[in-house]
N, C-alpha and C positions, 0 to 999 in steps of 0.2 A: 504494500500500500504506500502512499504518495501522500506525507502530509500537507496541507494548507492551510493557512491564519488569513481570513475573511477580514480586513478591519474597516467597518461600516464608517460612513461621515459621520457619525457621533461617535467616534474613538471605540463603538464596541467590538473585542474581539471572537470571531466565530473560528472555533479549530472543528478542520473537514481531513476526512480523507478519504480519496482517489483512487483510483485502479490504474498501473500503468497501463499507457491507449488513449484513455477518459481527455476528454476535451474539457479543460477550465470550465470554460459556460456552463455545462450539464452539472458540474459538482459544485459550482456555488448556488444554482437554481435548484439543486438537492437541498441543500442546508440556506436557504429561503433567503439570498442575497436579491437586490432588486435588481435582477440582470435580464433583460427581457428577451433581446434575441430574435428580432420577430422574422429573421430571413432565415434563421434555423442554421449559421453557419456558415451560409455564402457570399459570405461580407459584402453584400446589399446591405448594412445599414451598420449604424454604431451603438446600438443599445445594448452592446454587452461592453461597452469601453469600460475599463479597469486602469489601476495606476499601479505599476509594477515597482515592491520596493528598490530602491539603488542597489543594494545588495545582490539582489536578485537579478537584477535588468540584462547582465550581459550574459545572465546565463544562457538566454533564452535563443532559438535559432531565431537570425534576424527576422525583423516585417520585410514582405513582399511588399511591391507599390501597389497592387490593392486595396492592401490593406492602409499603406500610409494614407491614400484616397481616402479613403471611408473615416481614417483618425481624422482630417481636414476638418470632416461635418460634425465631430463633437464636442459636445460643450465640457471645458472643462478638461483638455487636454494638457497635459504636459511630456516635458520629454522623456520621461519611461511607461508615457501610456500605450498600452497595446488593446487589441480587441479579444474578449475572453474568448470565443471560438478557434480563435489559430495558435491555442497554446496547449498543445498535448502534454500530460503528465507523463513522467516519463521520471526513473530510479534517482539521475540528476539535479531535480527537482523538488526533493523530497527537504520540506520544510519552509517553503515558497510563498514570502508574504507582498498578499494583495490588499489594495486599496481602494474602496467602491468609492467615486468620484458624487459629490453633493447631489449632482446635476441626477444621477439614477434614484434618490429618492424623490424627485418632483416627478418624474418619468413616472413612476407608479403609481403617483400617488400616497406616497405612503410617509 
């Protein structure tokens, strides 16, 4: 398993854990992050945008220019934001903390 630290805009933290495979998006919408997702992955949109900690950021395999596209249209981006669908768990990863950007609680509403 592939741990994860959710830290919502109000500081709270959510510890998840993953299957190597598991696409980021599916396991923080497991453990009820507000990540919505509505293209299901095929970065048509930015509502899974997340904030990747520094620590963490270079772990990851780069963004494709898709994806940098689709970062363009989020609110609330900065430079280790990535989009939670293009970041598989994987052994490397294990212990990878994420940042839900303010902008995904207006999104839901919540």
């Amino acid at each position: 398993m592939v741990k994860v630290s959710f830290v919502t805009a109000d500081g709270h933290k959510v510890e998840a854990e993953g299957a190597p495979g598991q696409r980021l998006l599916e396991l923080g919408q497991a453990v009820g992050m507000p990540l919505e997702g509505t293209c299901e992955g095929q970065m048509a949109c930015s509502t899974c945008h997340v904030v990747i900690a520094r620590a963490w950021f270079d772990r990851l395999a780069p963004a494709v220019e898709d994806e940098e596209d689709m970062l363009d249209l989020a609110a609330g981006v900065t430079r280790t934001s990535r989009l939670s669908c293009q970041i598989v768990l994987s052994a490397e990863l294990d212990g990878l903390e994420v940042h839900i950007p303010e902008e995904a609680r207006d999104m839901q509403g919540r």
